[in-house]
C-alpha positions as CSV (number, residue, x, y, z in Angstrom):
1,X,46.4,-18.0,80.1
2,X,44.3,-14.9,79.6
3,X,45.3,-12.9,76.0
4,X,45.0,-9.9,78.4
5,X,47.4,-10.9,80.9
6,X,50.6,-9.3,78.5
7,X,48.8,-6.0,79.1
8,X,48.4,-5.9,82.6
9,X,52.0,-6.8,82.7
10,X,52.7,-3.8,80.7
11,X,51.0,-1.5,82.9
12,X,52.7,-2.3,85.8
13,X,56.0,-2.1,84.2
14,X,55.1,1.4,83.3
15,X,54.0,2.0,87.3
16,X,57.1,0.9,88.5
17,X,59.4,1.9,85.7
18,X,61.3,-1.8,86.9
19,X,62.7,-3.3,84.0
20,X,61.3,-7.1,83.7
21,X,61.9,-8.6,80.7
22,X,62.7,-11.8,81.7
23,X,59.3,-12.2,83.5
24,X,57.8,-11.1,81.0
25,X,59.0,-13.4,78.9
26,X,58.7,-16.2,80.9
27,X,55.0,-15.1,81.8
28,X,54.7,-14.8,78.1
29,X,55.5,-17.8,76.7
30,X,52.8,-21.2,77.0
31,X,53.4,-23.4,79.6
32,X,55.3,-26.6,79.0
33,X,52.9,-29.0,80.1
34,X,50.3,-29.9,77.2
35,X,48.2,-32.5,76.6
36,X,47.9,-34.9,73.4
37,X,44.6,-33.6,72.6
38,X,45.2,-30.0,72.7
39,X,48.8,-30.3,70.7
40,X,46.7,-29.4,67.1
41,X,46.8,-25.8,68.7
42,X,50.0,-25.5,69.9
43,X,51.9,-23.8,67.4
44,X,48.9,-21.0,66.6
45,X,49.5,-20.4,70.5
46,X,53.2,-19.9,70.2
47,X,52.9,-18.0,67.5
48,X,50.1,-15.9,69.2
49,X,52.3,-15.7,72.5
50,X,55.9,-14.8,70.6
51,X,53.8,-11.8,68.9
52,X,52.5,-10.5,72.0
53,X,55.4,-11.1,73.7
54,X,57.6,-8.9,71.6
55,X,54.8,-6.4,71.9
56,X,55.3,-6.1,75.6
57,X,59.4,-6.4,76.1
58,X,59.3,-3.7,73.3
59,X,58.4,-1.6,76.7
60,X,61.5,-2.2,77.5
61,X,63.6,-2.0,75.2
62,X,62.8,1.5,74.2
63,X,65.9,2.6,72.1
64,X,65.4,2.0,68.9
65,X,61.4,3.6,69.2
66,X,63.6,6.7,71.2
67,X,66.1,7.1,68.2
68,X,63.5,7.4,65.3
69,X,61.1,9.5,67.4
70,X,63.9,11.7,67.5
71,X,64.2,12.0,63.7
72,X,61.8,14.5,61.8
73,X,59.4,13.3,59.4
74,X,59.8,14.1,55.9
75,X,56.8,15.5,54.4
76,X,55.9,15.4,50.6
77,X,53.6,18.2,49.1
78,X,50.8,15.9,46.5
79,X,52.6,18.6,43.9
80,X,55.9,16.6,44.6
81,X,54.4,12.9,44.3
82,X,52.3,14.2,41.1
83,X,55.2,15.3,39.0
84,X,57.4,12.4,40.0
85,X,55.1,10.4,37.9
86,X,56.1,6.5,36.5
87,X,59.3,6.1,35.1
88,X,58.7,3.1,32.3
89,X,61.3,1.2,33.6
90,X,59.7,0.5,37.3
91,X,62.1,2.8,39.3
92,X,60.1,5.0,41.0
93,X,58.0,2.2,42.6
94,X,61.6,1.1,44.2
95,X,62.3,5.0,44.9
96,X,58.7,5.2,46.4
97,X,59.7,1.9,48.8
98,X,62.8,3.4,49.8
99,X,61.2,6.7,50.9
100,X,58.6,5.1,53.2
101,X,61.0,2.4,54.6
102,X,63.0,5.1,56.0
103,X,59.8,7.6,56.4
104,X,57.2,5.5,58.4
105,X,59.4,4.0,61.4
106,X,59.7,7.4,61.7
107,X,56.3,8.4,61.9
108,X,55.2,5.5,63.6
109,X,58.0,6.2,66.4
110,X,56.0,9.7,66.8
111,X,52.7,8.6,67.7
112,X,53.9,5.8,69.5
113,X,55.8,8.9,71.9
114,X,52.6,10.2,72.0
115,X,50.1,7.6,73.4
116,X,53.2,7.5,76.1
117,X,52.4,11.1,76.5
118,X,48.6,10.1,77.9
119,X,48.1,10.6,81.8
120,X,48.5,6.6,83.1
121,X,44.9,5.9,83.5
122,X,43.5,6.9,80.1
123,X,46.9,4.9,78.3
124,X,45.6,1.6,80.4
125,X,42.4,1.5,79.0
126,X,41.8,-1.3,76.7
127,X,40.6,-0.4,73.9
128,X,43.6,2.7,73.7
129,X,46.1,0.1,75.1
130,X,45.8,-2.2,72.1
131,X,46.2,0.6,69.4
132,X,49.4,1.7,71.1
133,X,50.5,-2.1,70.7
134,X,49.4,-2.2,67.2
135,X,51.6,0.6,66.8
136,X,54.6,-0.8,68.7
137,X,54.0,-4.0,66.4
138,X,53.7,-2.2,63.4
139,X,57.4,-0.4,64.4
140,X,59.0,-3.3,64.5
141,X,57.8,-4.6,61.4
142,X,58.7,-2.0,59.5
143,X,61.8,-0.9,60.8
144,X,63.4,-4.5,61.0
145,X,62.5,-5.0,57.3
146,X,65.6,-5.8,55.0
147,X,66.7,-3.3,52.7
148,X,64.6,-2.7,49.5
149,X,67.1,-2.9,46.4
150,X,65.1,-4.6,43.5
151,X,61.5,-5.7,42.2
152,X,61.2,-9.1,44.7
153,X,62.2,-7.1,48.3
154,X,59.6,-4.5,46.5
155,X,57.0,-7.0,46.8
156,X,57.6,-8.2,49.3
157,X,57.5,-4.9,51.3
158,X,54.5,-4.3,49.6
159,X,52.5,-7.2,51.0
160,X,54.1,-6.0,54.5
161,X,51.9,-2.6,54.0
162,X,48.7,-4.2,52.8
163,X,48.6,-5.9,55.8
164,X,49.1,-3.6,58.0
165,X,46.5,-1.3,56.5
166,X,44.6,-4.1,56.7
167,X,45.3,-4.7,60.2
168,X,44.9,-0.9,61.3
169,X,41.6,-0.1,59.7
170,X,39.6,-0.1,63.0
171,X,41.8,1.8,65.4
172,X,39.4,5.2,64.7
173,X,36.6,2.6,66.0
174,X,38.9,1.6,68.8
175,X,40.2,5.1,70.1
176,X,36.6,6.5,70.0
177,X,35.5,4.0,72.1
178,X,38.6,3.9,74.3
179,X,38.4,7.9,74.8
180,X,34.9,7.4,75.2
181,X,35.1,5.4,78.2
182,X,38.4,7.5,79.5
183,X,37.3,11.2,79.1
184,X,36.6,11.8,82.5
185,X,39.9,10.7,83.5
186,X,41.0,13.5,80.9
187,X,40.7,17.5,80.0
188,X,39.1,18.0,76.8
189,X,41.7,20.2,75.6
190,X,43.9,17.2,75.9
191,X,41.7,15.2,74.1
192,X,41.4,17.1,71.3
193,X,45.1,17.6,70.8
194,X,46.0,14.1,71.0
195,X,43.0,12.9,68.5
196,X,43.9,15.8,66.1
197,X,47.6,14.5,65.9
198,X,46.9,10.9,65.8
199,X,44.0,10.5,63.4
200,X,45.9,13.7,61.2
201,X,49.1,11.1,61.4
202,X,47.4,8.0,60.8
203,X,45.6,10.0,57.6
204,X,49.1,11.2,56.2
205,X,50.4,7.0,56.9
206,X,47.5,5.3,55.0
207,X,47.8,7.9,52.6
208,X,51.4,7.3,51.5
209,X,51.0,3.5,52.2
210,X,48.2,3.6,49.5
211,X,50.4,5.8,47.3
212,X,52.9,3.3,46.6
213,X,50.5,0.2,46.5
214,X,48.3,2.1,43.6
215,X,51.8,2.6,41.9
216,X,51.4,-0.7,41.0
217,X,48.2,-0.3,39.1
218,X,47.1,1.1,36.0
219,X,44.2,3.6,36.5
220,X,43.0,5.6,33.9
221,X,43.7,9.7,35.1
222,X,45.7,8.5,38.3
223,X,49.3,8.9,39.9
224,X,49.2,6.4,42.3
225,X,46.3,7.8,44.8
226,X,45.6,10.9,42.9
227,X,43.0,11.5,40.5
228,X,44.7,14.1,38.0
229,X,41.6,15.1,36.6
230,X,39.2,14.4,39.4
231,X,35.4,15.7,38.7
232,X,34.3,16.8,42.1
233,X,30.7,16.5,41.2
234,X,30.9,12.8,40.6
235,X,32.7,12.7,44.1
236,X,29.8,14.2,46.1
237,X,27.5,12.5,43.7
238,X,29.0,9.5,44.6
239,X,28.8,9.8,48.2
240,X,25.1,11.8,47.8
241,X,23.7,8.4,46.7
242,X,25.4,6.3,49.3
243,X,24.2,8.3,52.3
244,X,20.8,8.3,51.2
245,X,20.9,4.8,50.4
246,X,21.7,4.6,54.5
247,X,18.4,7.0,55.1
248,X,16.0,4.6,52.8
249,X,17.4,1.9,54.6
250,X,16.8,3.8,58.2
251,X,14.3,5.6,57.5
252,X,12.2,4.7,54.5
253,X,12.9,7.7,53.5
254,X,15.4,10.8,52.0
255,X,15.5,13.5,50.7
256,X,17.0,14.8,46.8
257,X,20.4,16.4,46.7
258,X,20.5,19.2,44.3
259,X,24.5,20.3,42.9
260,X,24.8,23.9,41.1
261,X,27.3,25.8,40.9
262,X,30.5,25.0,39.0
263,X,30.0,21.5,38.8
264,X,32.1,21.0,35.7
265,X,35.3,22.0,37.6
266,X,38.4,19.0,37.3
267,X,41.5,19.6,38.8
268,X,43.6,17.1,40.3
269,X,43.4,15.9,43.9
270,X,43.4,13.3,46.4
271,X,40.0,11.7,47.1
272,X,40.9,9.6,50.1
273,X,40.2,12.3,52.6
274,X,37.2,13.3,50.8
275,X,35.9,10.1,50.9
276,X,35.4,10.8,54.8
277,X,34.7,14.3,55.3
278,X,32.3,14.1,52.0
279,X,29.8,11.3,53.5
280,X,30.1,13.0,57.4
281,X,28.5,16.1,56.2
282,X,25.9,14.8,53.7
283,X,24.8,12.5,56.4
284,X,24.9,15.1,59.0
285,X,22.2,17.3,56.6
286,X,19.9,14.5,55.2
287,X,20.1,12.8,58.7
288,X,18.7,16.9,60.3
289,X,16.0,17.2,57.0
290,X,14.3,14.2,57.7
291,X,14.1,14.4,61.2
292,X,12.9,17.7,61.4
293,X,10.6,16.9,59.0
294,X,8.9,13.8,60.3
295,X,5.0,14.7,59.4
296,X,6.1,15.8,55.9
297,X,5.7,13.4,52.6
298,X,9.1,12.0,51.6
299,X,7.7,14.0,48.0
300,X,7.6,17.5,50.5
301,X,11.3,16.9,52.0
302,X,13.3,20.1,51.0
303,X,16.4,19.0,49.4
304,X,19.7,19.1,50.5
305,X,21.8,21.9,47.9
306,X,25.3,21.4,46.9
307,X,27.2,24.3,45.4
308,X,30.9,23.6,44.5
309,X,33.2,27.0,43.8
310,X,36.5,26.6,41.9
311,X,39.2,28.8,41.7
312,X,43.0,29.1,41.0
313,X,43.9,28.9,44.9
314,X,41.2,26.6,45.8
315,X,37.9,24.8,46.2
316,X,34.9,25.4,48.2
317,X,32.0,22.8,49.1
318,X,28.7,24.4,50.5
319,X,26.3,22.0,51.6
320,X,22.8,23.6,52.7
321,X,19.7,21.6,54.5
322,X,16.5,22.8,56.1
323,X,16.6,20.3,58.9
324,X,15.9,23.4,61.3
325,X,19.7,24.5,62.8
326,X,21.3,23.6,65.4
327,X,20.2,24.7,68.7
328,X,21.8,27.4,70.9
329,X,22.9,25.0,73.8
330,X,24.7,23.0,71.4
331,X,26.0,24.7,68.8
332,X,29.2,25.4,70.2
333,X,29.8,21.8,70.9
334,X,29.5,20.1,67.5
335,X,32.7,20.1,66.8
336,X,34.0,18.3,69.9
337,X,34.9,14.8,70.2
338,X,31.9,12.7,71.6
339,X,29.6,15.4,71.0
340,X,26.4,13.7,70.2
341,X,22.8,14.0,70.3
342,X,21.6,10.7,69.4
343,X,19.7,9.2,72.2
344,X,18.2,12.5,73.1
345,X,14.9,12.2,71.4
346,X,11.5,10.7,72.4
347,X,10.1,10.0,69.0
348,X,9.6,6.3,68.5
349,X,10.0,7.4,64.8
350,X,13.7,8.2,65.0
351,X,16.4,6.7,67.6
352,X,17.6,10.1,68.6
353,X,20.4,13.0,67.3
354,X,20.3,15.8,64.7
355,X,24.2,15.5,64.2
356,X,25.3,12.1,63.8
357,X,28.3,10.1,62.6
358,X,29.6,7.3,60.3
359,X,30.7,5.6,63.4
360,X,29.2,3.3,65.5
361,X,28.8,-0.4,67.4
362,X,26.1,-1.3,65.6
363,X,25.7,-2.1,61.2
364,X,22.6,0.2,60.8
365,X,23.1,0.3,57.2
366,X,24.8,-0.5,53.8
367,X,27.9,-1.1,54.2
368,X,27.7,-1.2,58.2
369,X,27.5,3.0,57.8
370,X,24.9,3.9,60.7
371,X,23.6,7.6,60.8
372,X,24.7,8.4,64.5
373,X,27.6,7.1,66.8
374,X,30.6,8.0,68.8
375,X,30.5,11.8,67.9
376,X,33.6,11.8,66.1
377,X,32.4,12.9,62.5
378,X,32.7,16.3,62.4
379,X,35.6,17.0,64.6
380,X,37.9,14.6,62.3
381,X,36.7,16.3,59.3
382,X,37.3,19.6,61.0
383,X,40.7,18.0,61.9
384,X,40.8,16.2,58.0
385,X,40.3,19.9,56.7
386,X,43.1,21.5,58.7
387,X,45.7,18.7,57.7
388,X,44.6,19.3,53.8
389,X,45.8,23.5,54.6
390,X,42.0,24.0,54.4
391,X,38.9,25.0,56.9
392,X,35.6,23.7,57.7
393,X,33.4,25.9,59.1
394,X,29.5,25.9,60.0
395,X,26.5,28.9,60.0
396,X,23.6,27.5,61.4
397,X,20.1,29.7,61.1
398,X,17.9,28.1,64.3
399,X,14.3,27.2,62.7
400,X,15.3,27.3,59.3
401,X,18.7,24.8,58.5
402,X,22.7,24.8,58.2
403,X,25.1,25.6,55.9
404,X,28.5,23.6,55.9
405,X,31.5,25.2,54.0
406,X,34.5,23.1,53.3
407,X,37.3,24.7,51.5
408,X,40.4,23.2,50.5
409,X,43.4,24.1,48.8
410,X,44.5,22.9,45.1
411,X,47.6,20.6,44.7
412,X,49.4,21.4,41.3
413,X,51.7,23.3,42.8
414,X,50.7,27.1,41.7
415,X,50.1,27.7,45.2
416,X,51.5,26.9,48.9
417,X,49.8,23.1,49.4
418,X,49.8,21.3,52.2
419,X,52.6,18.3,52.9
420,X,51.4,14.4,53.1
């Protein structure tokens, strides 16, 4: 039987609004009949089929999903989680546990309600379809986990989480390509709205879920996932050299990036966001420099500039390249989902795009990070930003370059933060 048949199953269910479970189970389930040399894989099947099974007759059996979709979240500021700290003893690794066994059913339950939410056609598409299972799958685990009362149920939940992040860490991959496919079936507005939440949601999950899983470790200058005394240079520097590892690697070629400003600020924050918006943007700029400046000596690139600005309220990242500005035409389109350019150019030096993402099919570099794909870079750092209580913006100057800011507010709790 076809993996895929449990899925057209639960489409029609959701057509007809019938309730089926027992055909679902029985359609489900591997046949009866095997024979002697096929018996090695029987049990993997079974296992395979049980799994998917409860996926699907988790259609229809809706309540438990209903009654924690109807609880509200509760959201933690960083400030909150910071001065918790570690209790010698181990506690608040079992307090930490018991806040996201009640907390992420909860969550979960929420963006499960809203891939429901998509019109019928666009939640049948495949690649969207799966997530949502994942999803369902990763609500029952959760919620039907036993209490969490001392250091072995701990552990125990703990390995529940690393597989799950495990298990989740391509579903961006899988609803660019799913929304890709579905976005004429769908208004943009809509699109936008339901990507914001989701990948916003999923960013406050993984967040929390790597929290408490860094509890466990000692890291010098950390509270779990945040860096107490974080040196934001060494973050862009960080990333700086990565992208234009991806550019040698592409292009042969890259150009310096230059930091000024106050780059001897520290403060503590959280990097894990910043470890996506921060190589989006860098590879947006070094991706538009050498492209615009493909008859120019890698020695006569003009570098991509840094400036960091700290204050008491917050931080601001500048990021400045000469790769020529965007276009009129496009400009106002940069920061929609799909929006991309690659493809569009004639030049058998370059495969195409002056904005590009960290997304795509293909492994086009180290660490399979490409310099162009779905088009979903910049509108989930724009999204990232917004989530954090902070703004991304863009000034572009046709012919000459653009100039990204990215400010973001501190979290040590002088000033209104944003919640996890």
């Amino acid at each position: 039987m076809s993996p895929l048949l449990p899925r057209v199953l639960v489409v029609v269910g959701r057509a007809s609004g019938r309730k089926r479970r027992a055909d679902v189970s029985l359609t489900t389930t591997p046949p009866a009949r095997r024979t002697s040399h096929v018996h090695s894989g029987a049990h993997e099947y079974e296992r395979q089929s049980r799994e998917r099974s409860k996926t699907v007759t988790s259609y229809y059996s809706l309540s438990a999903i209903d009654s924690a979709a109807a609880k509200p979240s509760v959201r933690l500021t960083p400030a909150t989680i910071l001065y918790i700290g570690k209790c010698p003893d181990g506690s608040h690794i079992l307090r930490s546990a018991q806040y996201l066994h009640k907390e992420l059913p909860v969550r979960i339950a929420h963006r499960i309600v809203g891939f429901r939410s998509l019109p019928f056609i666009v939640g049948c598409n495949p690649a969207i379809l799966a997530v949502h299972e994942l999803y369902i799958r990763a609500f029952h685990i959760l919620s039907e986990y036993p209490a969490i009362s001392d250091v072995k149920s701990e552990n125990g939940y703990a390995n529940v989480l690393r597989k799950l992040l495990d298990d989740h860490k391509n579903v961006v991959t899988e609803l660019a390509e799913g929304f890709r496919e579905s976005r004429k079936y769908i208004q943009d507005e809509l699109v936008k709205k339901f990507l914001d939440r989701t990948l916003t949601s999923r960013l406050g999950i993984r967040m929390l879920a790597e929290h408490h899983l860094a509890l466990h470790e000692e890291r010098p200058n950390h509270v779990g996932i945040i860096n107490v005394s974080m040196k934001l240079k060494d973050v862009v520097e960080k990333w700086a050299d990565f992208v234009r590892r991806i550019a040698l690697h592409k292009y042969g070629r890259a150009p310096t990036v230059r930091l000024n400003g106050h780059i001897n600020s520290v403060f503590p924050y959280i990097e894990v966001p910043l470890d996506y918006i921060f190589p989006e943007l860098l590879k947006n700029a070094i991706r538009a420099t050498i492209e615009s400046h493909l008859d120019v000596p890698e020695s006569s690139l003009p570098a991509v500039t840094v400036t960091i600005a700290n204050n008491d309220v917050d931080f601001v990242i500048r990021i400045s390249d000469r790769g020529g500005g965007i276009p009129h035409h496009i400009a106002s389109q940069v920061m929609n989902y799909h929006f991309t350019t690659a493809g569009n150019c004639t030049d058998h030096r370059i495969d195409g795009g002056l904005f590009g993402t960290i997304m795509s099919a293909a492994n086009d570099g180290p660490a399979g990070a490409p310099m162009h794909g779905f088009g979903f870079g910049l509108p989930i750092s724009r999204a990232y930003a917004e989530y954090l209580g902070g703004v991304l913006k863009i000034e572009t100057m046709q012919g000459i370059g653009t100039d990204v800011y990215l400010r973001l507010r501190h979290i040590d709790g002088k000033f209104e933060s944003f919640r996890i």
